[in-house]
C-alpha positions as CSV (number, residue, x, y, z in Angstrom):
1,X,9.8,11.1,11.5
2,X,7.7,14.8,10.1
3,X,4.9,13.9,8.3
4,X,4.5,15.1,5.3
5,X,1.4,16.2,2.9
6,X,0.2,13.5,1.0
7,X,0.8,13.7,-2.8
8,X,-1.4,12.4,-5.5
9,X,-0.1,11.8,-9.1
10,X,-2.8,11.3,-11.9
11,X,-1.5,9.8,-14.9
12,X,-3.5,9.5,-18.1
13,X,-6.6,10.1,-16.8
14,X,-10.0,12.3,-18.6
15,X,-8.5,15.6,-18.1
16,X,-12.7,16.6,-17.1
17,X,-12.5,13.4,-14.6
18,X,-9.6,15.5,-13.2
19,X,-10.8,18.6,-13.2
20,X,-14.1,17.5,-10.9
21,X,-11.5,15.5,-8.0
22,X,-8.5,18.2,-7.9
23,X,-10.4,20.8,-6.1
24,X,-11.9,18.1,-3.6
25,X,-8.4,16.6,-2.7
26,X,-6.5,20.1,-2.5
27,X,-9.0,21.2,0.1
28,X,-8.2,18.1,2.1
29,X,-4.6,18.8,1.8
30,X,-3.9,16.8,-0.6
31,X,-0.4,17.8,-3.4
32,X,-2.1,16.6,-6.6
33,X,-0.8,16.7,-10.0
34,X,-1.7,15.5,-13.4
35,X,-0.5,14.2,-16.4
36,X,-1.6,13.3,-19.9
37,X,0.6,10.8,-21.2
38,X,1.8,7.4,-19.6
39,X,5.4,8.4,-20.7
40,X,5.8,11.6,-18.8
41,X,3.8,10.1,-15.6
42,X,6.0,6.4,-15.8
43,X,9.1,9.6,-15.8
44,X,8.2,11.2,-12.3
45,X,6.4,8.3,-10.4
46,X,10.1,6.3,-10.8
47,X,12.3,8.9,-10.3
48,X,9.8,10.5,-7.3
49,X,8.0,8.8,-5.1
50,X,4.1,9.0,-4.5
51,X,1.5,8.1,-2.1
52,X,-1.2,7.1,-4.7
53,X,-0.8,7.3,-8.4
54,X,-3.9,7.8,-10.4
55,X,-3.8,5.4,-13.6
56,X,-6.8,6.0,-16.8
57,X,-8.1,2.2,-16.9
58,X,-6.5,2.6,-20.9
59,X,-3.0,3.0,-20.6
60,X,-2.0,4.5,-24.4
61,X,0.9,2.4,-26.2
62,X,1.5,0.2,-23.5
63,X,-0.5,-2.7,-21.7
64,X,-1.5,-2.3,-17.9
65,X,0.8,-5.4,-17.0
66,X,3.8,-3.4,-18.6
67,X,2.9,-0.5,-17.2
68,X,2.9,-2.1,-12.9
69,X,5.7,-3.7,-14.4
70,X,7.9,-0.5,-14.3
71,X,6.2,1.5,-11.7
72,X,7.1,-1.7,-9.6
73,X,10.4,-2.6,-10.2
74,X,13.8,-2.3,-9.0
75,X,15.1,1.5,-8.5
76,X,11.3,2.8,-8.8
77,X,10.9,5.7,-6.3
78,X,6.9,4.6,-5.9
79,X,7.3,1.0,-6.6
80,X,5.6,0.3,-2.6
81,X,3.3,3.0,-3.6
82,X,-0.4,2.6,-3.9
83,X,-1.6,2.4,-7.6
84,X,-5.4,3.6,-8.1
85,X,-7.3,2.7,-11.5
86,X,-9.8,5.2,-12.2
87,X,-12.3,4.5,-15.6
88,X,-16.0,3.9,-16.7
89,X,-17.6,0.5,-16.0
90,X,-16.6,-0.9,-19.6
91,X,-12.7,0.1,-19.2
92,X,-12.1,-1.6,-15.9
93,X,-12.4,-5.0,-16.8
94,X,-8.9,-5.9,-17.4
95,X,-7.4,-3.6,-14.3
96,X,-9.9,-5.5,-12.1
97,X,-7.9,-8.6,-12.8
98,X,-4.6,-6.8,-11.3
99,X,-6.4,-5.7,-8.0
100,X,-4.9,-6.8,-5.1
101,X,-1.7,-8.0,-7.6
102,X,-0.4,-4.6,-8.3
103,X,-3.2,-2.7,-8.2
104,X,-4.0,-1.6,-4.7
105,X,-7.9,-0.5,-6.1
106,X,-10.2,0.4,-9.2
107,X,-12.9,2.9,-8.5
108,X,-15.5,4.0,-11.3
109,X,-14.3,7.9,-12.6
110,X,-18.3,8.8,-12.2
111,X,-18.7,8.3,-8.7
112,X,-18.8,11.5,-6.5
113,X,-15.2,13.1,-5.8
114,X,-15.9,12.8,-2.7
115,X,-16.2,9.4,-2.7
116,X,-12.8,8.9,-4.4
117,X,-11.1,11.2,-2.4
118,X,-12.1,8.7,0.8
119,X,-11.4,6.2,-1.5
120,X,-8.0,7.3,-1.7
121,X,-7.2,9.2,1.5
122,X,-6.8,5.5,3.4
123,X,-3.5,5.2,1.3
124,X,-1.7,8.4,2.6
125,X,-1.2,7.6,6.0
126,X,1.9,5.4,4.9
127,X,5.0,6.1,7.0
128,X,8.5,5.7,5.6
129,X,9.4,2.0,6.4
130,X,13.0,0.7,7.7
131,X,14.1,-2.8,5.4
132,X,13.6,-5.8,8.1
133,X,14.0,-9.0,7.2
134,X,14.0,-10.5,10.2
135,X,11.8,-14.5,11.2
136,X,8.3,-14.1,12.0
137,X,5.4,-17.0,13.2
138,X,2.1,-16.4,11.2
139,X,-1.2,-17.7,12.3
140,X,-4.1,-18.1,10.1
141,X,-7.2,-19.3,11.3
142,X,-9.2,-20.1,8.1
143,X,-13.0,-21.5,9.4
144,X,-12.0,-23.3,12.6
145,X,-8.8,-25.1,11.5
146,X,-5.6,-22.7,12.1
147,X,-2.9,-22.9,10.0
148,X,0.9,-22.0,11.2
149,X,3.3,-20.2,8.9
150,X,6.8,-19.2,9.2
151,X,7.9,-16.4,7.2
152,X,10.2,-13.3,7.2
153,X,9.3,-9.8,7.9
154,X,10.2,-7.6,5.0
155,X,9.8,-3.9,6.3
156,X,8.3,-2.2,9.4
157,X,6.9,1.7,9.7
158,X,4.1,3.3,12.2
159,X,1.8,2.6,9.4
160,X,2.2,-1.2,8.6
161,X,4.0,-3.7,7.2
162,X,5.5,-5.9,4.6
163,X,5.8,-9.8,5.5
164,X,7.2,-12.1,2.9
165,X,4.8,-15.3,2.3
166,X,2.7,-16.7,-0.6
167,X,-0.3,-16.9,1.5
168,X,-3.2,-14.7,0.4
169,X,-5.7,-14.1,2.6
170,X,-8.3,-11.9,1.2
171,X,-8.0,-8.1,0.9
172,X,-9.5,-6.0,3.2
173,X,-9.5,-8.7,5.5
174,X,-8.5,-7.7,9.0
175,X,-5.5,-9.6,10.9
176,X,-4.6,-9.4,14.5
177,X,-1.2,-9.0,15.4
178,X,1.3,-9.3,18.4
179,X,4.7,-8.1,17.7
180,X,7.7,-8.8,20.2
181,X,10.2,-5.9,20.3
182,X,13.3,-6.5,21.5
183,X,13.3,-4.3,24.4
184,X,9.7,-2.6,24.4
185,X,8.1,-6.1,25.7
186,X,4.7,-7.3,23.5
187,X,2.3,-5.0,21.5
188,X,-0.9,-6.0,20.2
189,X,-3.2,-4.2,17.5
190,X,-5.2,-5.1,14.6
191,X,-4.6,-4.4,11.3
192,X,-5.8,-4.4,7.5
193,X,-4.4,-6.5,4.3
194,X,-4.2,-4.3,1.5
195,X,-2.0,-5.9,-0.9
196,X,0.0,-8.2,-2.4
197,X,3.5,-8.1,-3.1
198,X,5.1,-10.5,-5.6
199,X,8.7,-11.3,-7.3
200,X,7.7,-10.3,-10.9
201,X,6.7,-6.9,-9.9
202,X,10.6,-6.1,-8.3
203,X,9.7,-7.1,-4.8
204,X,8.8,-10.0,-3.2
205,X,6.0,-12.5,-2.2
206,X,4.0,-11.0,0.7
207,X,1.7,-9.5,2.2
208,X,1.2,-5.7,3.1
209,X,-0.9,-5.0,6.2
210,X,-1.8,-1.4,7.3
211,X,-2.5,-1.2,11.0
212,X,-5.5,0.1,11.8
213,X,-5.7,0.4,16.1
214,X,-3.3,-0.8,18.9
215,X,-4.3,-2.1,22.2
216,X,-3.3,0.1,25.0
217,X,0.1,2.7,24.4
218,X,1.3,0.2,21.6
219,X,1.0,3.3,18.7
220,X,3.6,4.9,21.0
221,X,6.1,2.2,21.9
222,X,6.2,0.7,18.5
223,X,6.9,4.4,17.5
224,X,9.8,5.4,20.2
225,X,11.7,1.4,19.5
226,X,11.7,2.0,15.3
227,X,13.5,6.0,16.4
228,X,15.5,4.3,18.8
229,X,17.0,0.9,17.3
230,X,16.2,1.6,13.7
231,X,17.0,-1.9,11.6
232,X,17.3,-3.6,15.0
233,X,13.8,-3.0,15.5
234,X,11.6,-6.8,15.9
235,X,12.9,-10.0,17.3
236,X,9.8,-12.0,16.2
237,X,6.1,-11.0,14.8
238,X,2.8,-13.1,15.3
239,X,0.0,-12.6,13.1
240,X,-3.7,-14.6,13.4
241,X,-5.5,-14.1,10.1
């Protein structure tokens, strides 16, 4: 796997609003682009994917729902994407109703570029991921009571993964994790929920978690069994939420 620089795609957003965050995320490495018009952007984000597109919170001739509609469906290059809203305080009321259901998060275009570009940066570390569906045992732990779920894994990279369930624990909530690979014994890490996935969008109901550490060489093993076994890669995941 070559890692690859992370590219940003604004689409409909203040040209000035632009102008002020380019600079910031090109000196970080960052491929950024812009475009004025939801058409042309809805164009290149499904035909190309992505790692964070940039949506105005006032999408012209179309309504936000339509608009993750497309971005998320079937045969979109960024439909597994992260979608960003950027707008003033009295545009984001309606995109705040999609976040975590479509839209990954809503920032406020005045705060420091800066700020967005950290904002943003925690969604370019996003590996290519290898389709999995394989059985999985989920624990949550909600309070003191726990709460078993059996589910199915949907995908698997170095950066995280995509587990098929309808329950939603809270974004940004942090999960750990034991995975049992087939051949590379037990590996244990935490990791962070950032989505949701669901069937109207073009994928399914789940959950995507982003890994955040692993406990001793587990980065590496999990790393050296996805190269080495490709689709063959878990025999069984264990979550406790």
């Amino acid at each position: 796997m070559v890692d690859t620089q992370p590219s940003v795609l604004a689409v409909g957003v203040d040209r000035t609003v632009f102008e002020r965050l380019a600079p910031v995320l090109r000196r970080a490495g960052v491929d950024v682009d812009w475009v004025p018009t939801l058409e042309a952007g809805l164009v290149l984000v499904t035909n190309q994917p992505f790692d964070a597109i940039v949506l105005g919170a006032r999408p012209v001739d179309a309504s936000l729902e339509d608009v993750l509609r497309v971005i998320r469906g079937d045969g979109s290059a960024s439909s597994d994407k992260a979608i960003v809203v950027l707008g003033e305080p009295g545009e984001i009321d309606v995109a705040r109703a999609f976040e975590g259901n479509g839209v990954n998060q809503v920032i406020l275009a005045s705060e420091p570029p800066e700020l967005i570009r950290q904002k943003l940066s925690r969604f370019f570390a996003v590996a290519p991921r290898a389709p999995l569906r394989l059985p999985i045992s989920v624990e949550a732990a909600n309070g003191r009571n726990g709460q078993s779920l059996f589910c199915q894994t949907e995908n698997l990279s170095r950066s995280g993964m995509l587990v098929k369930t309808r329950h939603r624990p809270e974004i940004g909530s942090t999960v750990s994790f034991k995975i049992h690979l087939s051949e590379a014994g037990t590996i244990l890490g935490r990791g962070e929920l950032v989505r949701y996935a669901t069937e109207d969008q073009g994928n399914v109901d789940g959950i995507g978690i982003r890994f955040l550490d692993f406990s001793e060489n587990g980065a590496a093993r999990l790393h050296h069994h996805l190269v080495q076994n490709g689709s063959q890669t878990l025999r069984k995941t264990q979550f406790t939420m």
